[in-house]
DRENDO-1510 file (C-alpha; in Angstrom, 1 decimal, always signed):
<recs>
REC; n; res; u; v; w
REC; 1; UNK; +317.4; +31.0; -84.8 .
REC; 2; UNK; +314.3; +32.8; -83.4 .
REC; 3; UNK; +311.2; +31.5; -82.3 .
REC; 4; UNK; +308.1; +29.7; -83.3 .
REC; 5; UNK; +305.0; +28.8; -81.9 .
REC; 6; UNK; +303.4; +26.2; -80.2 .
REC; 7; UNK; +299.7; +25.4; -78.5 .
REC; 8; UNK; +300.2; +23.6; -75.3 .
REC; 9; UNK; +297.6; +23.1; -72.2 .
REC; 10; UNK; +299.7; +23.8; -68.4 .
REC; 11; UNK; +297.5; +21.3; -67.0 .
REC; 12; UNK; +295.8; +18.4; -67.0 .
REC; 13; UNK; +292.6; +19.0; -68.5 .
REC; 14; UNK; +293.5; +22.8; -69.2 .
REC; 15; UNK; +292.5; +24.9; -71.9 .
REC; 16; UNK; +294.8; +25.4; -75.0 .
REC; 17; UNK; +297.3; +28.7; -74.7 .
REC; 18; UNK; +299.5; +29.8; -77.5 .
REC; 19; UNK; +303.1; +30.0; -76.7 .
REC; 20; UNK; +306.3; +31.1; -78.0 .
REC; 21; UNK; +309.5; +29.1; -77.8 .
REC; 22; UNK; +313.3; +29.2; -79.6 .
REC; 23; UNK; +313.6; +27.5; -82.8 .
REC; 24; UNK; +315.7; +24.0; -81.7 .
REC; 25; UNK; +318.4; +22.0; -83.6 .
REC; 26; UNK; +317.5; +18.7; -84.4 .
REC; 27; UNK; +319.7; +16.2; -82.7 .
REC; 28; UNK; +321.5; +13.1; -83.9 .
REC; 29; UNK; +318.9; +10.8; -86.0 .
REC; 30; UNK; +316.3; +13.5; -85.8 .
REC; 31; UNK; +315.1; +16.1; -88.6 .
REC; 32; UNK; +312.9; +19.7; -87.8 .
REC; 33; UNK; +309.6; +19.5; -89.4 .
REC; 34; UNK; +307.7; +22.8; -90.5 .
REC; 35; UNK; +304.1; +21.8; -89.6 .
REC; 36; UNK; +302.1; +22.9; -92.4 .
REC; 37; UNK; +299.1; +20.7; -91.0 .
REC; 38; UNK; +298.1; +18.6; -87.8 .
REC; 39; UNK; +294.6; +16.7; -87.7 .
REC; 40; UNK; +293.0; +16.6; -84.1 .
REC; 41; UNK; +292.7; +13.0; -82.7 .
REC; 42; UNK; +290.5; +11.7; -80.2 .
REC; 43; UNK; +293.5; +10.2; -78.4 .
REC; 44; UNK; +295.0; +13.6; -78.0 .
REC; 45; UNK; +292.2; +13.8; -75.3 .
REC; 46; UNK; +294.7; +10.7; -73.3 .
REC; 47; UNK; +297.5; +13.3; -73.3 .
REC; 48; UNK; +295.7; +16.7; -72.4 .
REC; 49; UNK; +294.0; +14.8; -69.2 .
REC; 50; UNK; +297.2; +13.0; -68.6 .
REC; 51; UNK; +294.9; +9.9; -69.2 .
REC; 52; UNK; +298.0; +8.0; -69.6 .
REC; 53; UNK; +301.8; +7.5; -67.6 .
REC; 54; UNK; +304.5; +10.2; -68.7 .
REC; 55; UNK; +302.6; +13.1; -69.4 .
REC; 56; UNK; +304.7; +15.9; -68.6 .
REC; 57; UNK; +303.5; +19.6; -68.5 .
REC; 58; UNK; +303.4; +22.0; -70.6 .
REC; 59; UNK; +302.5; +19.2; -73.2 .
REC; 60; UNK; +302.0; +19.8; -76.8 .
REC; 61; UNK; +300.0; +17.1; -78.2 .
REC; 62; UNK; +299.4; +16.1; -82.1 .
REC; 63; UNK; +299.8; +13.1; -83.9 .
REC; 64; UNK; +298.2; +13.4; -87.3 .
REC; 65; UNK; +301.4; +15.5; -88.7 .
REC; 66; UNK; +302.0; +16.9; -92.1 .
REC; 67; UNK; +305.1; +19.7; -93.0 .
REC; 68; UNK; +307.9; +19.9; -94.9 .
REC; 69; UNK; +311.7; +18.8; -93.6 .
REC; 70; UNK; +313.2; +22.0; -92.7 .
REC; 71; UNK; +316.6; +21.1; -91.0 .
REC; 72; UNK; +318.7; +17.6; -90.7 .
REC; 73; UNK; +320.4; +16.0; -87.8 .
REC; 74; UNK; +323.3; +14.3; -87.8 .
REC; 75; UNK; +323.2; +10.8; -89.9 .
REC; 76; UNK; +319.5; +11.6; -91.5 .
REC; 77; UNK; +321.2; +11.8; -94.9 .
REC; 78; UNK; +321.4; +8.2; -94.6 .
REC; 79; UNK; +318.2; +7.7; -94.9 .
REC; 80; UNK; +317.7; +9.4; -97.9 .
REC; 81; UNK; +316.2; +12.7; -96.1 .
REC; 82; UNK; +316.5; +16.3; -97.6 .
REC; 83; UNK; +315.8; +19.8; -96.9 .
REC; 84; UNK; +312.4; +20.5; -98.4 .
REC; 85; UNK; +311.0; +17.0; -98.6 .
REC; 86; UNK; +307.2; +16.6; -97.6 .
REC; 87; UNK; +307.1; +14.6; -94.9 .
REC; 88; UNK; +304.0; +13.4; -92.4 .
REC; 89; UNK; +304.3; +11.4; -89.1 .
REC; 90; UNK; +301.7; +9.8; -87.2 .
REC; 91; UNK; +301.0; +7.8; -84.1 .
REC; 92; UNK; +303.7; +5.9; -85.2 .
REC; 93; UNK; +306.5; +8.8; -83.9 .
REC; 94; UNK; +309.7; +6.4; -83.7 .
REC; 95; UNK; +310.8; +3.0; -82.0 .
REC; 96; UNK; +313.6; +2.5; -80.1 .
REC; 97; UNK; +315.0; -0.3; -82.1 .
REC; 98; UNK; +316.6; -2.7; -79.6 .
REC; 99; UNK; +313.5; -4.0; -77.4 .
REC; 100; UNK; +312.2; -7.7; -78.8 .
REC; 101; UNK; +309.5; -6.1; -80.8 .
REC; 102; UNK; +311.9; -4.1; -82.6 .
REC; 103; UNK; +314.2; -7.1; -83.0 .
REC; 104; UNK; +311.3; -9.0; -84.9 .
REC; 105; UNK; +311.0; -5.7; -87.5 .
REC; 106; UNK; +307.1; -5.2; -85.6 .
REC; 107; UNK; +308.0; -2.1; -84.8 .
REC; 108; UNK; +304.8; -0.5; -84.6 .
REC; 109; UNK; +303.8; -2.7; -80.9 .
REC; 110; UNK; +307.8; -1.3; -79.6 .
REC; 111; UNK; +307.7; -1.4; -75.9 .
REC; 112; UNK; +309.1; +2.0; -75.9 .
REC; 113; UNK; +307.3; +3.7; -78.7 .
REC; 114; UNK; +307.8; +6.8; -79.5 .
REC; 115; UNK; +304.2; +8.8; -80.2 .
REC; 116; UNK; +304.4; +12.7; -80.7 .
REC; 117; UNK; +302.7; +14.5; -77.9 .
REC; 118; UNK; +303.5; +11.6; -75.7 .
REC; 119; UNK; +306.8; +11.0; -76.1 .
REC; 120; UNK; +308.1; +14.2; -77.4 .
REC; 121; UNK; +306.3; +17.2; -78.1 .
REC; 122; UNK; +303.6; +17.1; -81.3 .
REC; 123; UNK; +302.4; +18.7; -84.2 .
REC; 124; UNK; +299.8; +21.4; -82.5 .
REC; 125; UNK; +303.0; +23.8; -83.8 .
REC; 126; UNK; +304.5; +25.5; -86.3 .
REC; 127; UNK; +307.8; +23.4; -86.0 .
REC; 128; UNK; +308.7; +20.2; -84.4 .
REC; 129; UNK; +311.5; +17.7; -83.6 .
REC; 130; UNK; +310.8; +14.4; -84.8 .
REC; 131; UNK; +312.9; +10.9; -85.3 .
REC; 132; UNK; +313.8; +10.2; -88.6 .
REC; 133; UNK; +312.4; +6.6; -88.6 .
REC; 134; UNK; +309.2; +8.1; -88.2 .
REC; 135; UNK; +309.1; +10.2; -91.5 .
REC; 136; UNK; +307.0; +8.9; -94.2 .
REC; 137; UNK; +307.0; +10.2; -97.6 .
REC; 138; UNK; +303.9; +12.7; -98.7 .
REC; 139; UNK; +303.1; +11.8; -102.6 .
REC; 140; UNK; +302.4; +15.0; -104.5 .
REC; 141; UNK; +298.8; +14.7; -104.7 .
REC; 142; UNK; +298.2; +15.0; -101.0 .
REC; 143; UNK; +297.6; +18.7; -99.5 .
REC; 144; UNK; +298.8; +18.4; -96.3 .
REC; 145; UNK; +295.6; +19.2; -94.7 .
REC; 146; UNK; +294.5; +15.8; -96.0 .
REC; 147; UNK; +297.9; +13.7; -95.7 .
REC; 148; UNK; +297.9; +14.7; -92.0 .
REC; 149; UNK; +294.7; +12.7; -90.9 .
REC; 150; UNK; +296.1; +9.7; -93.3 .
REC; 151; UNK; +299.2; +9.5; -90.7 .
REC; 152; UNK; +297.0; +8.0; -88.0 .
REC; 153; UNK; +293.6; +7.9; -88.9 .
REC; 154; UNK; +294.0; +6.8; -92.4 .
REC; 155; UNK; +296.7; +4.8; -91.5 .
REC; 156; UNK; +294.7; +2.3; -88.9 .
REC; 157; UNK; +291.7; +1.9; -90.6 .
REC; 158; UNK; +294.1; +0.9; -94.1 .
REC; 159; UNK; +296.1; -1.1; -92.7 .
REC; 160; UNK; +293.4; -3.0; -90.0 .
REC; 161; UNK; +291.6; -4.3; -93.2 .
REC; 162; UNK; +294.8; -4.9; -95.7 .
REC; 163; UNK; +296.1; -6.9; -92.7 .
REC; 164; UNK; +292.3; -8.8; -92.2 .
REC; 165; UNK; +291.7; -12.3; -93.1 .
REC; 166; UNK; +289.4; -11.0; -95.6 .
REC; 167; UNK; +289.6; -11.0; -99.8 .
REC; 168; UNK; +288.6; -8.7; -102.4 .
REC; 169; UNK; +284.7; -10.0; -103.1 .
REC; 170; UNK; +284.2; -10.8; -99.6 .
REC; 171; UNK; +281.8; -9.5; -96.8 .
REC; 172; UNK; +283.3; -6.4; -94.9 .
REC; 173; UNK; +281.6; -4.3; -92.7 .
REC; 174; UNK; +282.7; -1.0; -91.1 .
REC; 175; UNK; +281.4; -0.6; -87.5 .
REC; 176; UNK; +281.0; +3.7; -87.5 .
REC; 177; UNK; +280.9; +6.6; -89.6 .
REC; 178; UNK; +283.3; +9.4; -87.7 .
REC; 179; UNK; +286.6; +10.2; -88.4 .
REC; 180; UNK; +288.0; +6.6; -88.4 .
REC; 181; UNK; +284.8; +4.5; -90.1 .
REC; 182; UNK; +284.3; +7.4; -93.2 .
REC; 183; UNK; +287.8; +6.3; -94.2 .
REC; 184; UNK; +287.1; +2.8; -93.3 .
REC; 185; UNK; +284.3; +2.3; -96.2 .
REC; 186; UNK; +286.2; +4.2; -98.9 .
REC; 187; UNK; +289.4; +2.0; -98.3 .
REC; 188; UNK; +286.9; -1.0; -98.0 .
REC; 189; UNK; +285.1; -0.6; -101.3 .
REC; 190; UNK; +288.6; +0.7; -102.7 .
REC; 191; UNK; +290.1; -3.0; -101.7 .
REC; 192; UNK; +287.6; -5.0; -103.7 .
REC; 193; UNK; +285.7; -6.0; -100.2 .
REC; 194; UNK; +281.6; -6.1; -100.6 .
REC; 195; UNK; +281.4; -3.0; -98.0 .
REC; 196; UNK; +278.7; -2.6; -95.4 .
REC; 197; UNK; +278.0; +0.2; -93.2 .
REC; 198; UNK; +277.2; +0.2; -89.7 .
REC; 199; UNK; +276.0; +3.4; -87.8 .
REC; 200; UNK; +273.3; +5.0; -86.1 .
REC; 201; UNK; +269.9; +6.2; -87.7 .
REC; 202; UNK; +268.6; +5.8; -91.2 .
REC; 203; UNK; +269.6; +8.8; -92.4 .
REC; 204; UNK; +273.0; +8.0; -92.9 .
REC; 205; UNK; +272.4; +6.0; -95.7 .
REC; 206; UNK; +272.6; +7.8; -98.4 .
REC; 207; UNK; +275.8; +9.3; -96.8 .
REC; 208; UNK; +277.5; +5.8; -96.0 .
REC; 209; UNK; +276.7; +5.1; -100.4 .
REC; 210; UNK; +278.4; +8.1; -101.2 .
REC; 211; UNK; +281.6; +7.0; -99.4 .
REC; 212; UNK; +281.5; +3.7; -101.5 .
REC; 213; UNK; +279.2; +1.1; -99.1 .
REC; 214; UNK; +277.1; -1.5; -101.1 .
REC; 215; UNK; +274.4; -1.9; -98.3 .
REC; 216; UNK; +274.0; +0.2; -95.2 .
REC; 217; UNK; +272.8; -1.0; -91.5 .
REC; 218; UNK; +271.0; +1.2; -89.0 .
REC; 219; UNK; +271.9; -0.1; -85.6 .
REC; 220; UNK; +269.2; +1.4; -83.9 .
REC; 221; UNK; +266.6; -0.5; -86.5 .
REC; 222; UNK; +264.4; -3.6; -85.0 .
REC; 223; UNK; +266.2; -6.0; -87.4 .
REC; 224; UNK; +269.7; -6.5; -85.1 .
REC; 225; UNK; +273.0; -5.6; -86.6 .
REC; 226; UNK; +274.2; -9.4; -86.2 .
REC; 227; UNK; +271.0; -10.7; -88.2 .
REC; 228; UNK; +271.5; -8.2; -90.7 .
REC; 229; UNK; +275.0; -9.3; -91.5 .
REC; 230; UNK; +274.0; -12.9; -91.2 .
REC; 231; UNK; +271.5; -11.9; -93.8 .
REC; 232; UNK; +273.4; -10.5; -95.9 .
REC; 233; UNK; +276.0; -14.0; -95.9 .
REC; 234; UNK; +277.9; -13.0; -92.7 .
REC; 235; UNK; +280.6; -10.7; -92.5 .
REC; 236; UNK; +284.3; -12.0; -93.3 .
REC; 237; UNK; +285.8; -9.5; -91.3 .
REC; 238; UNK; +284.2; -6.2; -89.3 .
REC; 239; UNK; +286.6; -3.1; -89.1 .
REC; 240; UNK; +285.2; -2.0; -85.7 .
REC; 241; UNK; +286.0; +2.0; -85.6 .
REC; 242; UNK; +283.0; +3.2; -83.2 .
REC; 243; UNK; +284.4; +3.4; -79.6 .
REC; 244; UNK; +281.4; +1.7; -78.4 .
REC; 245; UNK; +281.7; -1.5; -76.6 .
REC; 246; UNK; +278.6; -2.6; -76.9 .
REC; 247; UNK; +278.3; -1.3; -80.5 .
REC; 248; UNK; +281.2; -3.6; -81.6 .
REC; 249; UNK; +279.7; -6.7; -79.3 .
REC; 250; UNK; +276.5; -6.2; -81.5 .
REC; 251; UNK; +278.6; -7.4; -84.4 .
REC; 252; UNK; +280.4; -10.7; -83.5 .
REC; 253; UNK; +277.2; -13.0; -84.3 .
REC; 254; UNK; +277.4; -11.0; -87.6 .
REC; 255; UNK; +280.6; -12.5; -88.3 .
REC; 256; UNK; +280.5; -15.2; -91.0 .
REC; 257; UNK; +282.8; -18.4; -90.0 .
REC; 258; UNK; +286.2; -17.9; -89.2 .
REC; 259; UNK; +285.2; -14.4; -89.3 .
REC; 260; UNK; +287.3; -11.9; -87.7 .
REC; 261; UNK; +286.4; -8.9; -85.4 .
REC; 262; UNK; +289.2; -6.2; -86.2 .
REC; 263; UNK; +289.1; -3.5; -82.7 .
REC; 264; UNK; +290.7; -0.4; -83.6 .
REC; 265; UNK; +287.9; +2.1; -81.6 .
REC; 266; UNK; +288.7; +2.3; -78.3 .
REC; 267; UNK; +286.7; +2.2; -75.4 .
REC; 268; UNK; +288.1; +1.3; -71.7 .
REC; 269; UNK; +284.6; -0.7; -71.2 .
REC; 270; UNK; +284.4; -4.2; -71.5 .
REC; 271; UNK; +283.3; -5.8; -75.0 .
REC; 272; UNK; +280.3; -9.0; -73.5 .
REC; 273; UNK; +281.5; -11.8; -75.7 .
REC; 274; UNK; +281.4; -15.4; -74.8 .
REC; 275; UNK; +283.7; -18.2; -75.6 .
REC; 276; UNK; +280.7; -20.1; -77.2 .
REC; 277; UNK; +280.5; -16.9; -79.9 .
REC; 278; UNK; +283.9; -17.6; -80.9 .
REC; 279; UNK; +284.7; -20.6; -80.6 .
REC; 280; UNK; +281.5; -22.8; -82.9 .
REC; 281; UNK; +282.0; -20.7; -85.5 .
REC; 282; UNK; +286.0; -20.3; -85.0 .
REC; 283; UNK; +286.3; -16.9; -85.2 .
REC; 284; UNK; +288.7; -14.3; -84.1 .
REC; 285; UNK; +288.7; -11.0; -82.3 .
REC; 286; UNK; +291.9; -9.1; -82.5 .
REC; 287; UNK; +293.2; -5.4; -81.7 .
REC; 288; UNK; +294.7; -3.1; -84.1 .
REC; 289; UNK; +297.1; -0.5; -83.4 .
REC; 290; UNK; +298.0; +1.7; -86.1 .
REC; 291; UNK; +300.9; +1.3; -88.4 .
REC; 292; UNK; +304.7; +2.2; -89.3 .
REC; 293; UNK; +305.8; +4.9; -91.1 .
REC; 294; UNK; +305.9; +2.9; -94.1 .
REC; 295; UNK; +302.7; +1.5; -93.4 .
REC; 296; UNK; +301.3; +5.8; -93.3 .
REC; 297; UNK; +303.4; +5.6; -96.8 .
REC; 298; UNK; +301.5; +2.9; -98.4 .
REC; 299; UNK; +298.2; +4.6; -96.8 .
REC; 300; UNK; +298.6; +7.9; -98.2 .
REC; 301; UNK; +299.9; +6.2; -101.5 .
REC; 302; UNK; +296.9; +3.7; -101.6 .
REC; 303; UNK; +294.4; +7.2; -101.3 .
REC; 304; UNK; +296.6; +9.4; -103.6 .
REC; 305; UNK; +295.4; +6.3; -106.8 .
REC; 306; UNK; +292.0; +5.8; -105.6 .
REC; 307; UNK; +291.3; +9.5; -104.7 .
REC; 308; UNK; +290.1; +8.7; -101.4 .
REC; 309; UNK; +290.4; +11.9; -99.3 .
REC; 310; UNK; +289.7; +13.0; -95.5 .
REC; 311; UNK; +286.4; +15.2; -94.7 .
REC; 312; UNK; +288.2; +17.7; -93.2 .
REC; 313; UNK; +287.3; +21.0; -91.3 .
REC; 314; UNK; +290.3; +23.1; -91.3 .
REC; 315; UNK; +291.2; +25.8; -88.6 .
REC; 316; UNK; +294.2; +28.2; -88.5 .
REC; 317; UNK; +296.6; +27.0; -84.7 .
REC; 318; UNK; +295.1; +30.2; -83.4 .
REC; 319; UNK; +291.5; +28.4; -82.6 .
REC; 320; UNK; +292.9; +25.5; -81.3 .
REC; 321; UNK; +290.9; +24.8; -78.2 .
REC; 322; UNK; +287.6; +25.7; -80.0 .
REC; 323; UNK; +288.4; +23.2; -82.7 .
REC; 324; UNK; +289.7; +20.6; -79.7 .
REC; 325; UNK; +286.4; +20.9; -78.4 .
REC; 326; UNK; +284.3; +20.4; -80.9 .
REC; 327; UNK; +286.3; +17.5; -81.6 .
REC; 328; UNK; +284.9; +16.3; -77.9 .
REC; 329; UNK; +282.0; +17.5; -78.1 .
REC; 330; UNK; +281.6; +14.9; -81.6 .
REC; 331; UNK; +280.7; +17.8; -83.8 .
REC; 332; UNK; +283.3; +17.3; -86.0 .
REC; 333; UNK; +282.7; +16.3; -89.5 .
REC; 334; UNK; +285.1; +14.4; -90.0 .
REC; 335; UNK; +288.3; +15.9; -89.0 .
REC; 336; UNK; +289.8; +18.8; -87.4 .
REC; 337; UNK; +292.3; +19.8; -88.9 .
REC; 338; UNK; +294.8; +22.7; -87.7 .
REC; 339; UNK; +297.0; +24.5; -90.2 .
REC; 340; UNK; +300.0; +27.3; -90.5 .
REC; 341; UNK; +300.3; +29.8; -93.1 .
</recs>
């Protein structure tokens, strides 16, 4: 079958080393994807420092996947699944299907989820094994340099506000401008919401109305962010992408009633919000993780219409660790993107 490549760290913490490995047969329920492109994710960091329980080494980590199906397991024709399809798959990498989660269809909180480069190896490759139930459907107008951010980064910011309490018309603000938040205000103003942007310095202003935002709000300026938004009416809902604690605690006074704080930045510090905050104005705080594959589907197919894209820097999988670090060193604007061929 011969082989293919992969980039995989030995250690925890370890730098990135190319390696070559035999081309595997997908097994029962699974197709081989040819990676044509994989985005670079802050949580890819979790899995490279063994941040989390599971890691094994060597580990291959990527979870913002694009490619093409290039061979079918056993009982993927079922699904509709042929040689040649574009295909991406995202943090969303499977589910097992029989915990109660699954049993309820919410597949994407599965007790045993399946994420690439956590569960099985990811997308920082040429090829890849993946589940079939985690395959979602790449619409023509997508390169794959784009559609492979959309699979998780796309794909939590989309969904996090399609699933808010808030209407087309109302007050939405967008807590960051990275990889996450730049998505956040183009599928914000794309949905009808009244779109502010939140970030650091002035300068981003101009930047935050190219993406779409109908005001902008400095949160380093005198004027807090909460009185800003409570100036502005109060926000109905704030898509909280920085992974800032004490960023996204700035915001909850900003919220209007029955206002909702939608978490999808993480940070393991602890967000300093009273019960007093929500509970006079009734307002909710809730976490967001991600989506399904149909959910990266309806993401991908929701940017293909409105021609929202990814800023993306592309690299080929030979300059994998210096991309990965300038990922953590925050220099990237707004992707990293790693690509084959």
């Amino acid at each position: 079958m011969g082989t293919y490549r992969v980039a995989q760290v030995t250690s925890a913490g370890g730098a990135f080393a190319l390696a070559e490995r035999e081309v595997p047969e997908p097994g029962a329920g699974q197709v081989r994807i040819a990676v044509e492109a994989c985005g670079i994710c802050h949580s890819d960091a979790m899995f490279v420092h063994a941040a989390v329980p599971g890691i094994t080494f060597p580990e291959v980590p990527g979870h913002e996947i694009a490619g093409h199906v290039e061979a079918l397991g056993e009982g993927t024709q079922d699904w509709g699944w042929q040689v040649g399809d574009r295909v991406a798959v995202g943090w969303f990498g499977g589910s097992c299907g029989h915990c109660t989660s699954c049993r309820r269809g919410d597949f994407i909180v599965c007790a045993n989820l399946k994420v690439p480069g956590w569960a099985y190896d990811g997308g920082f490759a040429e090829k890849m094994i993946a589940p079939v139930d985690a395959l979602a459907r790449i619409p023509d107008a997508l390169a794959a340099s784009d559609a492979g951010p959309m699979a998780c980064a796309g794909v939590t910011t989309y969904n996090g506000l399609r699933h808010s309490c808030a209407h087309p018309g109302d007050l939405v603000a967008v807590l960051g401008l990275g990889g996450l938040g730049h998505l956040g205000v183009q599928y914000a103003a794309a949905m009808g919401f009244e779109t502010v942007a939140i970030a650091r310095g002035a300068e981003k202003a101009d930047f935050a109305k190219r993406l779409g935002a109908h005001h902008y709000v400095d949160s380093t300026a005198d004027t807090p962010v909460a009185e800003a938004l409570q100036s502005l009416g109060g926000a109905k809902a704030v898509l909280a992408t920085a992974g800032d604690s004490e960023a996204i605690t700035a915001t909850v006074d900003g919220l209007a009633p029955r206002g909702e704080l939608v978490v999808i930045g993480a940070d393991p510090g602890a967000m300093g919000i009273t019960p007093l905050q929500l509970i006079m104005g009734g307002r909710v705080v809730r976490g967001h993780p991600s989506g399904t594959s149909q959910d990266v589907q309806d993401t991908m197919e929701f940017s293909a219409l409105h021609g929202i894209r990814p800023m993306t820097e592309t690299v080929p999988l030979d300059d994998v660790d210096g991309a990965f670090q300038k990922m953590m060193a925050g220099k990237a604007r707004f992707r990293m993107v790693l690509t084959n061929g």
